[in-house]
C-alpha positions in Angstrom: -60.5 -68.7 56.0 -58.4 -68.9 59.4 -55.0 -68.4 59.4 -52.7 -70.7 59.9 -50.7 -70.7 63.6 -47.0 -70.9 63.2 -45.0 -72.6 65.9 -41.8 -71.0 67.4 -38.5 -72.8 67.2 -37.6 -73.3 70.7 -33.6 -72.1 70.8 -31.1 -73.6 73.6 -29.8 -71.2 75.9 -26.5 -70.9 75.8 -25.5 -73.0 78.3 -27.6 -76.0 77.3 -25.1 -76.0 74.5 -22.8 -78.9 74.6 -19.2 -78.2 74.2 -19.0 -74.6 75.3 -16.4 -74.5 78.4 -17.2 -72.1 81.5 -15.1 -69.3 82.2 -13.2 -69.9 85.3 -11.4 -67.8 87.5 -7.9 -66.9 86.5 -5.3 -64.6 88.2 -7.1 -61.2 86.8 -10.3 -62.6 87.4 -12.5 -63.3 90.4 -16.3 -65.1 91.4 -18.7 -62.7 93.1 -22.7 -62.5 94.0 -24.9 -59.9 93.1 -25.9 -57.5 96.5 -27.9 -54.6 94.8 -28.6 -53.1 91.6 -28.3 -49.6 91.8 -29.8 -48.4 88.2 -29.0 -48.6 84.7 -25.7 -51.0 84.0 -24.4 -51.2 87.5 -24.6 -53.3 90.3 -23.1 -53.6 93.7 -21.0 -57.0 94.0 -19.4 -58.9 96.9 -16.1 -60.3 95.3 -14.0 -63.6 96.7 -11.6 -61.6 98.3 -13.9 -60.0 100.6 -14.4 -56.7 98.8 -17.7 -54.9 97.5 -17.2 -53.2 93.9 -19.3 -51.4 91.8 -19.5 -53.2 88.9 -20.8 -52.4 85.2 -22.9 -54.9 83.1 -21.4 -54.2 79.4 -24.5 -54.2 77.0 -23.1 -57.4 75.0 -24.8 -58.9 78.0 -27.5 -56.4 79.3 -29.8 -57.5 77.1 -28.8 -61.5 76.5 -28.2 -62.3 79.9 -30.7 -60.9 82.3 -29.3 -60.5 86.0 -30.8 -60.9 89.4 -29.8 -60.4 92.9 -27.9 -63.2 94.6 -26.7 -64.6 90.9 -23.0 -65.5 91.0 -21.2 -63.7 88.6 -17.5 -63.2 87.1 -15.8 -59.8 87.9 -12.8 -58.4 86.6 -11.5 -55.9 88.5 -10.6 -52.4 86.7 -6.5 -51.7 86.8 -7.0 -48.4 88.7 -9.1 -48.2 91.3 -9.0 -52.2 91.8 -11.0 -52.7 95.4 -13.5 -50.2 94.3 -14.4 -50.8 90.7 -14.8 -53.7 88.3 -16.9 -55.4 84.9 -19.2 -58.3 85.1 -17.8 -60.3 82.3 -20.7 -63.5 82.6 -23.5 -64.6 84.7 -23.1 -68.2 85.9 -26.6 -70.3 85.6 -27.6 -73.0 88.4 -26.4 -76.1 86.4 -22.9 -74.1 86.0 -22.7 -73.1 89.9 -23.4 -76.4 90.5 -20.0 -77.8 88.9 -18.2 -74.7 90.5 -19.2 -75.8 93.7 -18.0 -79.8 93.1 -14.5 -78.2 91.8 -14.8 -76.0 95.0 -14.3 -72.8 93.6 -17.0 -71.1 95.4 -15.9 -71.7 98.9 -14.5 -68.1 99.5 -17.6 -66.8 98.4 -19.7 -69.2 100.6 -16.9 -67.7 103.9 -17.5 -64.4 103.1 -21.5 -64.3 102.7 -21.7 -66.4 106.0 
């Protein structure tokens, strides 16, 4: 007898989820875009304030949220060594840089990469 095919559950991605807020930038936070990945966790970002860092993907989000070049990102900055170093804390998707761009919080970012 042939077995029976199960179907998958398709899941929402996270930010098909209605009611979840997007981060924003705050004062110890800032928007970037991804330039380069340079191996492993880390990735070369060009922050708002003009400023390249190398920035570390923490694995909460290494494997959930898969990153590509020219994704805009949040960075936070690392007390020491602040214009060289930093974390990714989330990975904006297309819908969400969308209503960044109406609020016009990416206009920096658009100056700087121009």
């Amino acid at each position: 007898m042939p077995r029976k095919k199960r179907r998958r559950k398709k899941r929402k991605r996270e930010s098909e989820k209605e009611g979840k807020e997007i981060p924003l930038p705050d004062d110890a936070t800032m928007l970037g875009m991804i330039e380069e990945f340079l191996g492993y966790d880390r990735a070369r970002v060009i922050c708002a304030d003009g400023k390249t860092r190398l920035c570390r993907i923490p694995g909460r989000l290494k494997k959930r949220m898969w990153m590509r070049v020219g994704d805009v990102v949040l960075v936070a900055p690392w007390e020491f060594q602040y214009d060289k170093r930093g974390d990714i804390i989330y990975r904006y998707s297309s819908s969400e840089v969308q209503k960044l761009n109406n609020m016009g919080l990416l206009e920096p970012l658009k100056t700087i990469l121009e």
